[in-house]
C-alpha positions in Angstrom: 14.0 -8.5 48.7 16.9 -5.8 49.5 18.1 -2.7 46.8 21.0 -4.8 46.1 19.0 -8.2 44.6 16.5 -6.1 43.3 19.0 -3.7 41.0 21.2 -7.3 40.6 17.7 -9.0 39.0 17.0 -5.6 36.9 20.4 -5.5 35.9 20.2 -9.1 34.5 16.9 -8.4 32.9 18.3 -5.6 31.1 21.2 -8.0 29.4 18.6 -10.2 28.7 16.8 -8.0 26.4 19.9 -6.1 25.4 21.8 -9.7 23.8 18.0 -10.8 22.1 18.2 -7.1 20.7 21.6 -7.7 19.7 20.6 -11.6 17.8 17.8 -10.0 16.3 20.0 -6.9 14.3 21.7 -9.9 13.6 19.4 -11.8 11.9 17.6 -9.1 10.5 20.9 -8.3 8.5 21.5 -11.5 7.5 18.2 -12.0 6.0 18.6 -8.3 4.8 21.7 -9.3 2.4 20.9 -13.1 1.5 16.9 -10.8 0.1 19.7 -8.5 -1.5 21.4 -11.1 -3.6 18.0 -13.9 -4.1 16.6 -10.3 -5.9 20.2 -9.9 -7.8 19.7 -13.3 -9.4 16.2 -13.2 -9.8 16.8 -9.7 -12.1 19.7 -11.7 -14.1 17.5 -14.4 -14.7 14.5 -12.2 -15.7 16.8 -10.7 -18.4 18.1 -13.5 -20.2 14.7 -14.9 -20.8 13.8 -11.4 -21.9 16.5 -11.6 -24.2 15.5 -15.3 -25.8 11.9 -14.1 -26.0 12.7 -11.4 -27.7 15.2 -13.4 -29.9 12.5 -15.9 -30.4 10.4 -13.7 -31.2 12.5 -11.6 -34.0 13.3 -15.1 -36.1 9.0 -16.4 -36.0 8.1 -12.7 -37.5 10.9 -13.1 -40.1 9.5 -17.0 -40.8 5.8 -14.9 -41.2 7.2 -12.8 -43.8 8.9 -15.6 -46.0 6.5 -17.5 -45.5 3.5 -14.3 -46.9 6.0 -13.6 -49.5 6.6 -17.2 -50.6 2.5 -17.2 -50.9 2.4 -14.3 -52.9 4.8 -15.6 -55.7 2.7 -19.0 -56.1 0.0 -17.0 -56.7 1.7 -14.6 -58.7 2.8 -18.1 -61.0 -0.5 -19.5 -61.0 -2.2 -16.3 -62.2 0.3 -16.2 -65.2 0.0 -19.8 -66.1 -3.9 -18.9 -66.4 -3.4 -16.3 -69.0 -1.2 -18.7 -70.8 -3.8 -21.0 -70.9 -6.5 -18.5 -72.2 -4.2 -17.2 -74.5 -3.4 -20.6 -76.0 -7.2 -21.3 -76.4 -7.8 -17.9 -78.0 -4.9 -18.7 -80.6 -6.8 -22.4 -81.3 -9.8 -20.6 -81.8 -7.9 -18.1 -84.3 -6.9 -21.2 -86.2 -9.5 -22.8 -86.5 -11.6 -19.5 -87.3 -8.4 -19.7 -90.5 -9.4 -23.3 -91.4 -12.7 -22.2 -91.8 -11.9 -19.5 -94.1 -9.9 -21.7 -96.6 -12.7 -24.0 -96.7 -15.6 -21.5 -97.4 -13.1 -19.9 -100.3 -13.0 -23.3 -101.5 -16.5 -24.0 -101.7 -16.9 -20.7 -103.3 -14.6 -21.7 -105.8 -16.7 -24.9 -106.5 -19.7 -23.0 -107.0 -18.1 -20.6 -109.6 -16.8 -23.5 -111.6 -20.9 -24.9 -111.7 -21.6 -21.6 -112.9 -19.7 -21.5 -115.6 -20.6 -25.1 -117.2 -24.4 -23.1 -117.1 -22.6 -20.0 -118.6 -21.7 -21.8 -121.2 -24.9 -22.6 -122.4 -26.6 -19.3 -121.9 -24.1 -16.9 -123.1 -26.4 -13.9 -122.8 -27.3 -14.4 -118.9 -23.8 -15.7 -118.4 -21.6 -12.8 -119.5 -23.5 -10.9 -116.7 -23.7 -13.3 -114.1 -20.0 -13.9 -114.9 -19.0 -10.1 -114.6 -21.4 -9.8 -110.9 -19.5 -13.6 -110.2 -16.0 -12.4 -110.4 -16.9 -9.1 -108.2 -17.8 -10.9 -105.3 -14.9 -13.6 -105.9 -12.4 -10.7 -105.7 -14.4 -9.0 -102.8 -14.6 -12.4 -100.9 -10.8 -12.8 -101.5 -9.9 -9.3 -100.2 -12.2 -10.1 -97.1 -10.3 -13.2 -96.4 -6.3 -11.4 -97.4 -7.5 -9.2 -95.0 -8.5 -11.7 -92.5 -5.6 -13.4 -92.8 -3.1 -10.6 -92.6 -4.8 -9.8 -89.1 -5.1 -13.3 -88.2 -0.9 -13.7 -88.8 -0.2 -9.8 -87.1 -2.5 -10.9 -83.8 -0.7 -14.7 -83.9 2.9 -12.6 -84.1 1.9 -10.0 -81.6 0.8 -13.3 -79.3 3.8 -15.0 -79.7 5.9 -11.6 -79.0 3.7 -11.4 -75.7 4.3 -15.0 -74.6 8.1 -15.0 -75.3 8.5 -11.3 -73.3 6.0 -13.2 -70.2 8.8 -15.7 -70.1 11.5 -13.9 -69.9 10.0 -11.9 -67.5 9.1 -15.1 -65.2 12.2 -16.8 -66.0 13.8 -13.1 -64.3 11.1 -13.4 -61.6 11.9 -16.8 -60.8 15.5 -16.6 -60.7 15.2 -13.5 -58.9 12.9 -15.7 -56.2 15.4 -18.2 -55.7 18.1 -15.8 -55.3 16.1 -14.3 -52.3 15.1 -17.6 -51.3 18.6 -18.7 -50.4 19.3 -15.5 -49.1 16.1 -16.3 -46.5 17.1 -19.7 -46.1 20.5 -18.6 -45.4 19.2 -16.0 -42.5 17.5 -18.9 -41.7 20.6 -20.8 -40.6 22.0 -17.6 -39.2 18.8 -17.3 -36.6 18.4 -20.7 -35.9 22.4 -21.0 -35.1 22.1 -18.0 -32.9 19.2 -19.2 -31.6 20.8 -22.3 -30.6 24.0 -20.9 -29.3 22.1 -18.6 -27.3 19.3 -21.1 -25.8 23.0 -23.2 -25.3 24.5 -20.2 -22.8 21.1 -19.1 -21.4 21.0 -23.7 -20.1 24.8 -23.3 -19.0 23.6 -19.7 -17.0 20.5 -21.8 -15.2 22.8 -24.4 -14.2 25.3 -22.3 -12.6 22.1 -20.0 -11.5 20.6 -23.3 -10.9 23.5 -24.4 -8.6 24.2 -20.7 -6.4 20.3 -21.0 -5.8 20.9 -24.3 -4.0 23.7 -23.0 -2.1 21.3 -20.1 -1.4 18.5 -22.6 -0.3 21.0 -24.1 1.7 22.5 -21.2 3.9 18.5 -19.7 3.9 17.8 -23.3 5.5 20.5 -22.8 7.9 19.4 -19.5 8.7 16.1 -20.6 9.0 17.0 -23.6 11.4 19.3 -20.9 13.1 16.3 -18.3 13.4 14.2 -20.8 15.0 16.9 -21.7 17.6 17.0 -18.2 18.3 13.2 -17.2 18.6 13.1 -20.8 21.1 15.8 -19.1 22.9 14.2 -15.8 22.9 10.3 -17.1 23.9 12.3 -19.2 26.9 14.1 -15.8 27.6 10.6 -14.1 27.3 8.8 -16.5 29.6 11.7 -16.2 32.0 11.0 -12.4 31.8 8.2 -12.7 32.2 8.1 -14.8 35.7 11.0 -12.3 36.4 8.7 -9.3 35.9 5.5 -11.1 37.4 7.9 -12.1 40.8 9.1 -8.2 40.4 5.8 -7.0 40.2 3.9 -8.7 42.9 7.1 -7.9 45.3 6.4 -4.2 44.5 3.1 -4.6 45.3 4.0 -6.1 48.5 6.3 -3.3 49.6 3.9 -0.9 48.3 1.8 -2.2 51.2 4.0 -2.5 53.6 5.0 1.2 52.4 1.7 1.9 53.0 0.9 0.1 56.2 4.4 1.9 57.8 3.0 5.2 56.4 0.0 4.6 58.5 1.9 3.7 61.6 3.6 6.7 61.2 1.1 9.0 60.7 -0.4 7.2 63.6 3.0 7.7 65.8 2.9 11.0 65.0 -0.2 11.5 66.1 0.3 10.1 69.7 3.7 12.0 69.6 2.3 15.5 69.2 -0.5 15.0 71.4 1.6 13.6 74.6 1.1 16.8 75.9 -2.5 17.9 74.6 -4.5 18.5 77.9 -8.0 18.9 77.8 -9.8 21.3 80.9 -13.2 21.1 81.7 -15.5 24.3 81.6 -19.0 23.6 82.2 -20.1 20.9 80.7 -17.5 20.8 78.0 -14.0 19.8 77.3 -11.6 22.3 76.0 -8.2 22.5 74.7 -6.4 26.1 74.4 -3.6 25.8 71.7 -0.6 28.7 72.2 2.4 26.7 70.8 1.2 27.0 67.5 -0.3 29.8 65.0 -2.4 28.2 62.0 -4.8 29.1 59.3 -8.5 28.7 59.9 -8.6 25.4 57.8 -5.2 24.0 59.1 -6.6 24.9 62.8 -10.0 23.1 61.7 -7.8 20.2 61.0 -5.4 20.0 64.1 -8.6 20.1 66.0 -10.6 17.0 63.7 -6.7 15.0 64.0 -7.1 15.5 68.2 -10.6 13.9 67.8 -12.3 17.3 68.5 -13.4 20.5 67.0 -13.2 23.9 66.8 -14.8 25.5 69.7 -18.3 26.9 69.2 -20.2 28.2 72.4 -24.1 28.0 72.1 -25.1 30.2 74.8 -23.8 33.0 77.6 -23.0 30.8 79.9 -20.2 29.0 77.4 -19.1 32.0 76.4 -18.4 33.6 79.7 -16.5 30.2 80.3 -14.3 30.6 77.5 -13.6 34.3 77.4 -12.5 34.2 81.0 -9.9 31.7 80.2 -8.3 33.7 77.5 -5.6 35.5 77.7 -5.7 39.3 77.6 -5.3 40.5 73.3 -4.9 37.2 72.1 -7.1 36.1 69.1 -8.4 32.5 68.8 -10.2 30.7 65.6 -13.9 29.6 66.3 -16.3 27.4 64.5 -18.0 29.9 62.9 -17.8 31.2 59.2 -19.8 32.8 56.5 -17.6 31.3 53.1 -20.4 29.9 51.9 -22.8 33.1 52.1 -22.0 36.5 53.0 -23.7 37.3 56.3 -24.9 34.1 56.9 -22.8 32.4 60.0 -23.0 28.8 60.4 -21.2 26.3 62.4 -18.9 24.0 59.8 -18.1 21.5 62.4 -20.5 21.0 65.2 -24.2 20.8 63.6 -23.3 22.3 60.1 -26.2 24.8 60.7 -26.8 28.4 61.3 -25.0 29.9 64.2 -27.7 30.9 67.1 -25.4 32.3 69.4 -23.0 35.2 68.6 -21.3 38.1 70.6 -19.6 40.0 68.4 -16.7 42.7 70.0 -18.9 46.0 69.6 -20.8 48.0 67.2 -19.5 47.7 63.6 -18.9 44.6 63.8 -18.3 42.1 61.4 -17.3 44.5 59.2 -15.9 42.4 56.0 -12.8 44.8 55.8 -11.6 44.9 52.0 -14.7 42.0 51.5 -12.5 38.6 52.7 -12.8 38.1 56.0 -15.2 35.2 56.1 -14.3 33.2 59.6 -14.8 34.3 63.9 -12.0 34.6 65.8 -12.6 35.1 70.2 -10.6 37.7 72.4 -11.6 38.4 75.7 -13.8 41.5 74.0 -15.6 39.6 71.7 -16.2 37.6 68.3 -14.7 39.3 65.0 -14.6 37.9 61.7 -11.1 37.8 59.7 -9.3 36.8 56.5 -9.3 33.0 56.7 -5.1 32.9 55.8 -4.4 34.7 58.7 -2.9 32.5 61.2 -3.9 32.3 65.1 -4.5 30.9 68.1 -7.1 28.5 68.3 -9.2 26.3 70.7 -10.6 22.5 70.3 -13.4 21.4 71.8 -14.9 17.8 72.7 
């Protein structure tokens, strides 16, 4: 697929996602405002039954207290008509307490008269008796004047009592009903504004009542709508999806094609920069003296690995004599040879990777380590001579 289809398909996925982004803000305020005004009249609602509890409540403890107080009066009643009664029956008692009195006085009387018929016939014993007779008659009758006048001032005071009791009950009582039609008449009040109240609080739920069905009926449409849209948006998605799967496995295919030309490239180059690599025999060996180029040790370890060779090592004089004699006069060439690893210790990096056995270093003093980094051999025609690494020279492969 070309830049042009591939930024056209990207393009198209982008105004995909951007119109779903754009439905769902969409949606999302719509349901935002419809939660806004169910909560409005879901609060209103809340409050007018608050209200008619509370109303409800206020009239059934007023009903308690009439209802205690009304209690406390019958019981005030019934406790008065008790003491009525025990008063009465103290009062017979009194009475009858009087009765027998009279009737004791009277036998008394009887008794005297007997006397006196046996007076008559002994005058001597008589005149006494008669004398000690009339003493206790007039004491007896000052006991029961007495008795009487106490008997008539407790009857009086009695009386007085009862007739103050019911005028004060008859006060009470009138008093009672006065408060009771007062309480009856609060009564009405409550019950009226109870009734007009529960009355607006119906006609409120049927209008509430009918804007909640409209509400259920654009929520239901919204709902229906939001279902269209999320269908819509999981067919988008799937599309996408493919979209984004097709995308994917075409970058994965020009990653590897990417790849594959990077390779031919490399490989291109290759054959391009060594058209005019010649190799010369010396001995038994194969060399190749690079002068075109000047490279670090490890770049010219490299060059040397990429033309299928390495860096040139001789094991004996007779390689050595070979080599030197083909250099040309104060040029400096990188070796195989190094001591990175350990300081003093040569070894060969490419060839065996094992301790150098063969080195003819330029003269005495040497290697010297100058300023302690020179770790790698370069050749000249007077010798080996170790050197910073980053320096860059000459070098020579060998196969």
């Amino acid at each position: 697929m070309d830049t042009s289809a591939e930024n056209g398909l990207l393009e198209m996925i982008e105004r995909v996602k951007q119109n779903l982004s754009d439905q769902q803000e969409r949606n999302d305020s719509d349901m935002g405002r419809l939660s806004e005004r169910l909560g409005g009249l879901e609060k209103r609602i809340t409050e007018q039954q608050e209200r008619a509890a509370l109303a409800v409540s206020t009239a059934t403890e007023r009903l308690e207290k009439l209802e205690d107080k009304q209690r406390q009066l019958v019981a005030g009643a019934q406790q008065m008509l008790e003491m009525l009664g025990r008063m009465e029956n103290q009062i017979a008692v009194e009475q009858a307490r009087v009765g027998n009195g009279t009737s004791y006085f009277g036998k008394l009387r009887d008794k005297a008269e007997v006397l006196e018929k046996q007076i008559t016939g002994q005058e001597e014993r008589v005149s006494l008796d008669e004398i000690l007779v009339t003493k206790r008659l007039s004491n007896i009758e000052k006991v029961l004047s007495e008795q009487r006048d106490n008997i008539t001032s407790n009857i009086s005071k009695v009386a007085d009592g009862l007739s103050g009791i019911k005028e004060q009950l008859s006060g009470q009582k009138l008093k009672h009903i006065a408060e009771a039609a007062i309480i009856k008449e609060s009564i009405a009040n409550l019950e009226k504004d109870l009734t007009d109240r529960q009355q607006k609080i119906e006609s409120n739920g049927s209008k509430l009542a009918k804007v909640l069905k409209g509400l259920e009926n654009n929520f239901a449409g919204h709902e229906r709508k939001l279902e269209n849209d999320e269908r819509t948006l999981s067919d988008s998605q799937t599309r996408l999806s493919q979209l984004q799967d097709q995308l994917t496995n075409q970058q994965k295919t020009m990653s590897t094609h990417e790849a594959a030309v990077k390779e031919l490239e490399s490989k291109w180059k290759t054959l391009w920069e060594n058209r005019f690599v010649s190799f010369e025999k010396l001995g038994s060996k194969l060399y190749y003296f690079v002068m075109n180029e000047r490279l670090n040790w490890t770049d010219a370890r490299d060059r040397c690995q990429e033309l299928g060779s390495h860096l040139a090592s001789p094991q004996n004089q007779q390689e050595y004599d070979l080599v030197t004699k083909a250099l040309p006069v104060f040029l400096q060439f990188w070796l195989d040879v190094n001591d990175i690893e350990n300081e003093g210790e040569y070894m060969l990096s490419a060839t065996s990777k094992k301790k150098a056995t063969f080195l003819k270093w330029r003269g005495s003093g040497y290697p010297d380590n100058w300023k302690g980094n020179e770790d790698c051999v370069e050749l000249t025609r007077e010798g080996m001579n170790d050197l910073d690494c980053s320096e860059k020279h000459f070098y020579i492969c060998q196969k």
